[in-house]
C-alpha positions in Angstrom: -28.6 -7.5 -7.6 -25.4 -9.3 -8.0 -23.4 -10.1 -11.3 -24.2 -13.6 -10.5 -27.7 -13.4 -10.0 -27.6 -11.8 -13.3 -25.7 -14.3 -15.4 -28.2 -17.3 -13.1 -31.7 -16.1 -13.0 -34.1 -17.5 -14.9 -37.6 -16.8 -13.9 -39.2 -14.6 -17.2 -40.3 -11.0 -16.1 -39.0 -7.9 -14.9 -36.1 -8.4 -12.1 -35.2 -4.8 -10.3 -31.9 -3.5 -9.6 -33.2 -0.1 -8.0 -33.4 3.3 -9.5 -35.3 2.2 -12.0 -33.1 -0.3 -13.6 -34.2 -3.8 -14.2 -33.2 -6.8 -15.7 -35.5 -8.4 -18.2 -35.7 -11.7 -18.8 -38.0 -13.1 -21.9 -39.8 -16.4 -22.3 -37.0 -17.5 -24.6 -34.3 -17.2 -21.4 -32.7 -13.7 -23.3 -31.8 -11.3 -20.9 -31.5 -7.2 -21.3 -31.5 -4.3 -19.4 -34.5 -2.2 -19.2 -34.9 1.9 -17.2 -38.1 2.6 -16.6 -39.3 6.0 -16.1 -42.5 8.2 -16.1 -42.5 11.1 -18.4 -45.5 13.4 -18.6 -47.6 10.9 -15.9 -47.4 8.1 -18.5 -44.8 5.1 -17.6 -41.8 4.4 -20.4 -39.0 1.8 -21.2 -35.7 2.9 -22.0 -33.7 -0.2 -23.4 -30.2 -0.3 -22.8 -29.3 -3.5 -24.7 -28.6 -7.4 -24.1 -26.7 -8.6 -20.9 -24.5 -10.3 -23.6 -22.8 -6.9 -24.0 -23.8 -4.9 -21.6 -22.6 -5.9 -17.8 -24.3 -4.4 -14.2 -22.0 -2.1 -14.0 -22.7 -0.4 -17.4 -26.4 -1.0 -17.2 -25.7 1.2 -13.8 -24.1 3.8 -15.6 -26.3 3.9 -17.8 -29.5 4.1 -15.8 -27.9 6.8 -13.6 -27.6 9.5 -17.0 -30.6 8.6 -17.7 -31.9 9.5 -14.1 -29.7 12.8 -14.5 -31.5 13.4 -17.8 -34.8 13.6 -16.6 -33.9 15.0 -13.1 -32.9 17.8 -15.7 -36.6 18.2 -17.1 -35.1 16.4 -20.2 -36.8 12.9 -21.8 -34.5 10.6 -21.5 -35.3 8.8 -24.9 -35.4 11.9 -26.4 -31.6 12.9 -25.6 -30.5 9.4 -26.0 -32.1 9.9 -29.4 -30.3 12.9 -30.6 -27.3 12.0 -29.1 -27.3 8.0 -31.4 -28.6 10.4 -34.7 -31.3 7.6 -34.3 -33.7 8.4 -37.5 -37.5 8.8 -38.0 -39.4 6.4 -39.5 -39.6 7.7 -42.5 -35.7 7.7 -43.2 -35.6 4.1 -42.0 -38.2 3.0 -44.1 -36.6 4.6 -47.3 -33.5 2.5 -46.3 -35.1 -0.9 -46.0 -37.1 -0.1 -49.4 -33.8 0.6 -51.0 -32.0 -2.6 -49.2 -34.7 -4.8 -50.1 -35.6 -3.4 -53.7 -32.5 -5.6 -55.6 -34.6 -9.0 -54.8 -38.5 -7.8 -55.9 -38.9 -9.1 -59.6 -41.2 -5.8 -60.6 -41.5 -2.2 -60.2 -44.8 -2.9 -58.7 -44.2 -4.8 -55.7 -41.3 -1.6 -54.8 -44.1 1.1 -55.5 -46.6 -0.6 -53.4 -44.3 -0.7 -50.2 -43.1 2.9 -51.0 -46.9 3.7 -51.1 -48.1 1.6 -48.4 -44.8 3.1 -46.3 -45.4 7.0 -47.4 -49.5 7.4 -47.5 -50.7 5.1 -45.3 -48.1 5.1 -42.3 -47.6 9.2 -43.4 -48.6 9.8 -39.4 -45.4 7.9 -37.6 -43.1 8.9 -40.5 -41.9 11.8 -38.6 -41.3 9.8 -35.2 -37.7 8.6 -34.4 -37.6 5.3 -34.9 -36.9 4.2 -31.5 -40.1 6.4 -30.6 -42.6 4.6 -32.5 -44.8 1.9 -30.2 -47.5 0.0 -30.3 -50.0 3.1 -29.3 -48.6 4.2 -32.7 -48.7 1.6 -34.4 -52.4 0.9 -33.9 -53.1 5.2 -34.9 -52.0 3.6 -38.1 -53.6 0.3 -38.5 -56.8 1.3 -37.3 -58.0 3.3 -39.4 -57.9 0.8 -42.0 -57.9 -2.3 -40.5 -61.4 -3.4 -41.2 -61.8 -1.4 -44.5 -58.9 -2.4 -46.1 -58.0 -5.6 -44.5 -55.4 -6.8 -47.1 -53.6 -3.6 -47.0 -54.0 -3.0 -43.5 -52.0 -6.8 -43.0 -49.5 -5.8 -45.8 -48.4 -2.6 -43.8 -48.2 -4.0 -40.6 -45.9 -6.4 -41.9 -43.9 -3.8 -43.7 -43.7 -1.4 -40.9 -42.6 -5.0 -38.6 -39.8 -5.4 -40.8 -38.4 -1.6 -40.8 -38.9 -1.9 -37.0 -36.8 -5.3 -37.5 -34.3 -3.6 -39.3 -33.9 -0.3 -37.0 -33.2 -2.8 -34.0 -30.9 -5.0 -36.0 -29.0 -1.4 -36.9 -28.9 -0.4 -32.8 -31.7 2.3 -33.2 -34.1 0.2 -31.3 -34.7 -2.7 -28.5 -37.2 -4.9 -26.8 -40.0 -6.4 -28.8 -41.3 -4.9 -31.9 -44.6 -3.3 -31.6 -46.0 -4.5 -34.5 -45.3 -8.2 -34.1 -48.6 -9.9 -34.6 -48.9 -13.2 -32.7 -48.7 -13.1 -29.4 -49.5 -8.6 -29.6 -51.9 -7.2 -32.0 -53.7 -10.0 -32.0 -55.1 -9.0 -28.5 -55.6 -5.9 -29.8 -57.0 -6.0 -33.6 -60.1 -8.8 -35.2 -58.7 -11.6 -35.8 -57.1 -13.2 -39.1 -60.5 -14.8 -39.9 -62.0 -11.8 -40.2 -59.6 -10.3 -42.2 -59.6 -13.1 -45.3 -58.0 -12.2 -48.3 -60.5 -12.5 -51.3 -60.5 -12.9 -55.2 -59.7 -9.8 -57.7 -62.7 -8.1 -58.8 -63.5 -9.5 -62.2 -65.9 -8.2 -64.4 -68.3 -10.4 -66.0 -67.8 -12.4 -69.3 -70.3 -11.0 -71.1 -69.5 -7.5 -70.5 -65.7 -7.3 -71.2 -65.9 -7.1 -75.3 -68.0 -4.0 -74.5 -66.4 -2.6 -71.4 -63.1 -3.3 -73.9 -64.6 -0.8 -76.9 -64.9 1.5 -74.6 -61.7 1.2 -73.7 -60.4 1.0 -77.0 -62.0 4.5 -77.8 -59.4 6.6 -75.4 -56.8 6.6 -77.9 -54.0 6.7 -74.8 -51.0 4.5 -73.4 -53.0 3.6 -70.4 -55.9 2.3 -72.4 -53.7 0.3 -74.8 -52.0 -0.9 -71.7 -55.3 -2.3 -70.5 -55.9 -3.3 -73.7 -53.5 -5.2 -74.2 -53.4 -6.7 -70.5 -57.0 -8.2 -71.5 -55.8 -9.6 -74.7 -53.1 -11.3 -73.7 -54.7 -12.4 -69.9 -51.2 -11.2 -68.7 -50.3 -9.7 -65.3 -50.2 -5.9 -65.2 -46.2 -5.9 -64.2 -45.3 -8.5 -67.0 -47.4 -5.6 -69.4 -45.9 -2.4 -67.8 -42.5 -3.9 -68.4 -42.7 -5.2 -71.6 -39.8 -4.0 -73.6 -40.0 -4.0 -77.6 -36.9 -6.6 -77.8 -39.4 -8.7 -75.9 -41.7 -8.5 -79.0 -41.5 -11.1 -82.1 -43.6 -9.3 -85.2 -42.6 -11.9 -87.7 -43.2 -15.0 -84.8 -46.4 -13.2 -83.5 -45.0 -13.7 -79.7 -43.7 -12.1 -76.9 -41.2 -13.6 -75.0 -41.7 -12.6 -71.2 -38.0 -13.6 -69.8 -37.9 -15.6 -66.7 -36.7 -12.6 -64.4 -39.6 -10.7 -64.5 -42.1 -13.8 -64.5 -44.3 -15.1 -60.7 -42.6 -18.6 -61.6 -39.3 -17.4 -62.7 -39.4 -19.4 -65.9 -39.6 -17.7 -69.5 -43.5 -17.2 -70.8 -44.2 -17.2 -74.4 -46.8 -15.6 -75.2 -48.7 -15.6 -78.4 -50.2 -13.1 -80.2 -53.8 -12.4 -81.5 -54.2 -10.4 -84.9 -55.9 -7.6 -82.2 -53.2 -7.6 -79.8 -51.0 -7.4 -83.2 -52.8 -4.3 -84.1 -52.8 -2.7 -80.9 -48.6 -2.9 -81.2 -48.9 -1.3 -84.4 -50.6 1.7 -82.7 -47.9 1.7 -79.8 -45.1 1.3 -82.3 -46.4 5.0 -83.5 -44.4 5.6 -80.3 -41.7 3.9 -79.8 -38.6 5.8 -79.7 -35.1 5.2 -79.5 -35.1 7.1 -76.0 -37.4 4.1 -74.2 -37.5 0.8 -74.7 -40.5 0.2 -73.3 -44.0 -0.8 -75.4 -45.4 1.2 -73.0 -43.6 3.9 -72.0 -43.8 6.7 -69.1 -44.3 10.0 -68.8 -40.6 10.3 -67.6 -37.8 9.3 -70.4 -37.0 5.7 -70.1 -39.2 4.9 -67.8 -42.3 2.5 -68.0 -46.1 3.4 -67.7 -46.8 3.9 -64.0 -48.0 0.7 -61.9 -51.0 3.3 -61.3 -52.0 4.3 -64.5 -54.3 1.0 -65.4 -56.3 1.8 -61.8 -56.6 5.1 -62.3 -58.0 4.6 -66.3 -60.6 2.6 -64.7 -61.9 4.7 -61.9 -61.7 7.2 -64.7 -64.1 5.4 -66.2 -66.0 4.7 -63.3 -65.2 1.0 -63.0 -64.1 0.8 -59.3 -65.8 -2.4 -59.0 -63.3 -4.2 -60.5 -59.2 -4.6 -60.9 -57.0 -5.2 -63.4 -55.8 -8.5 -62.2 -59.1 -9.5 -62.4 -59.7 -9.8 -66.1 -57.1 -13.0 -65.8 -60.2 -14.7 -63.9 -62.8 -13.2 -66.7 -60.2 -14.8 -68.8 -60.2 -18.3 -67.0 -64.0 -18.5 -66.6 -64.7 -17.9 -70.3 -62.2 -20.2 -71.2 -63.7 -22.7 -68.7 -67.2 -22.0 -69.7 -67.7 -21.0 -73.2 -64.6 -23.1 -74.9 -63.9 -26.4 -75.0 -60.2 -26.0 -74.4 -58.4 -28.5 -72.0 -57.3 -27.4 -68.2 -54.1 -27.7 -68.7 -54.4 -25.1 -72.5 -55.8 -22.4 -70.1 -53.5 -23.0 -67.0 -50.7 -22.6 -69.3 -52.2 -19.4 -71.2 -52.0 -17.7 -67.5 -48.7 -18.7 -67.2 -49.7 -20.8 -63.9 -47.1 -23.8 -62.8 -48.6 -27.3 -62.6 -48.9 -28.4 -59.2 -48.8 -31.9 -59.9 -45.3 -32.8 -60.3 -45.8 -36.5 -62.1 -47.6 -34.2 -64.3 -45.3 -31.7 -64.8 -42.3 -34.0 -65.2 -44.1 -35.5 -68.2 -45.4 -32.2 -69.9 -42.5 -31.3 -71.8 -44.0 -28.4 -74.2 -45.7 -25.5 -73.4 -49.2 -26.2 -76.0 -48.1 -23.1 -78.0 -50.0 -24.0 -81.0 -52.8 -24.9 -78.7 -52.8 -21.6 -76.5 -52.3 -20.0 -80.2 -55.9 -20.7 -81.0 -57.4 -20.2 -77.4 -56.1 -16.1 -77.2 -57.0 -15.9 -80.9 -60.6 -17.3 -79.9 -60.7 -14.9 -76.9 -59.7 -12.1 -79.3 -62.7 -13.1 -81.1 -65.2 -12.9 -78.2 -64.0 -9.4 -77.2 -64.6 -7.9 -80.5 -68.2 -8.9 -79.8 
């Protein structure tokens, strides 16, 4: 192969130089150097970067340490690996959490890719980044691809973007292994199969007495989850709730726009139950957290986990925390006579419409006032 066969070619495939080296030319007219090798009777690709910055020449030199490596009884990918400090998956997907945790509004959304990241992908955690393929990536997804469909398609997007990121660093090249159109979609059911369904929600006419039960586990998870029903709030805008958020005197709580879905300020107000319950939770408040809710850990919130794990505790698997916003919404819809637009606002949804929402100036506080104090009602039975 010439350098000017290199820089002109344009047929997509593999293009050989000899010795194992070829020039590889994707659909989209890029062009990189590949060395192919067999290690341990199975065939491998070594990338050795873009034709942009690498020339024949290098690619050459290239190729031939690698030959010299595995003539050695070494893996070539293996000594190239040591030699770049190239790091495991694990390492890389701690970076990528940290990079990326500034723009998430909630301590949730970073604890679920930390636990998607550390439990479910525990098995490639060890491998070197520039190890991990799509033989690897499916002894991850598999396992939980049909049984957990929604967190089997989070994870393989999370593990696509650290594999992103490794490239972009130099750790990796060629096409990323867990890139779904065009690759696991030959491999794994289709997106049809795998459609995302509503919350669990428990039925409206068991909630006030699924919610004494509650109320009888005198601990910060249960008035979490208390409270959560009460006020048909998300579970991070609960978990966060800080006590400067709190109006006694105004019977509201002001959730700022930063930690709201919509990014616009939610004011919440208060029924004489959820009242109460912050009386009980002021027992604790303490100077050293200024959370409603607080941790075990000193200034630190109630974990994301805490609300699951009350209700598996209680044997209640069968339903999710972010489904008592649709129990909320049904009754509402069913057993008031409140307008659409009273509830929509109570669950701090934005108005599609925008004619609509140009024209609806307030928020219905006074109105939503008397819907939570109504649903307040209905839950003590």
């Amino acid at each position: 192969m010439s350098a000017r066969k290199v820089e002109t070619i344009e047929k997509p495939g593999r293009h050989a130089d000899g010795g194992g080296l070829y020039l590889v030319v994707d659909k989209s007219g890029a062009r990189r150097w590949v060395f192919l090798f067999r290690q341990a009777g199975r065939l491998r690709e070594m990338g050795l970067g873009s034709c942009r910055g690498v020339s024949l020449a290098r690619a050459r030199e290239l190729a031939a340490k690698a030959r010299a490596a595995q003539a050695a009884g070494e893996d070539p990918l293996e000594k190239r690996s040591v030699e770049r400090a190239v790091p495991n998956f694990g390492a890389m997907a701690d970076d990528v959490v940290t990079a990326m945790s500034p723009a998430w509004k909630n301590a949730k959304h970073r604890a679920q890719w930390v636990m998607t990241l550390t439990t479910y992908a525990a098995a490639i955690r060890a491998t070197l980044v520039d190890r991990v393929d799509t033989a690897a990536v499916l002894k991850v997804l598999q396992p939980i691809w049909v049984l957990k469909p929604e967190t089997a398609s989070r994870l393989r997007g999370r593990i696509e973007k650290v594999l992103d990121a490794a490239k972009a660093k130099g750790f990796r090249s060629g096409e990323n292994p867990a890139r779904w159109r065009g690759h696991l979609d030959h491999l794994l059911p289709k997106r049809q199969v795998l459609s995302r369904g509503h919350h669990a929600a428990m039925s409206i006419d068991e909630t006030p007495s699924f919610l004494a039960e509650v109320r009888k586990r005198d601990t910060v998870a249960a008035w979490a989850l208390e409270f959560c029903i009460l006020t048909a709030a998300r579970s991070g805008e609960v978990l966060g709730a800080t006590w400067d958020e709190i109006d006694i005197p105004g019977r509201m709580w002001i959730v700022p726009r930063e930690r709201m879905k919509a990014s616009r300020e939610h004011r919440v107000p208060l029924s004489g139950s959820a009242l109460a319950l912050l009386e009980r939770a002021a027992a604790l408040r303490s100077h050293l957290s200024p959370y409603v809710f607080p941790g075990r850990k000193t200034g630190r919130p109630l974990s994301v986990m805490a609300m699951e794990m009350l209700l598996r505790r209680m044997n209640r698997e069968d339903v999710t925390v972010h489904g008592f916003r649709s129990t909320f919404r049904d009754w509402a819809s069913e057993r008031t006579g409140f307008s659409h637009e009273v509830c929509e606002m109570a669950l701090a949804h934005v108005v599609s419409n925008k004619v609509e929402a140009a024209y609806r100036r307030g928020d219905l506080l006074e109105r939503r006032r008397e819907l939570m104090e109504a649903w307040a009602t209905f839950l003590r039975g």
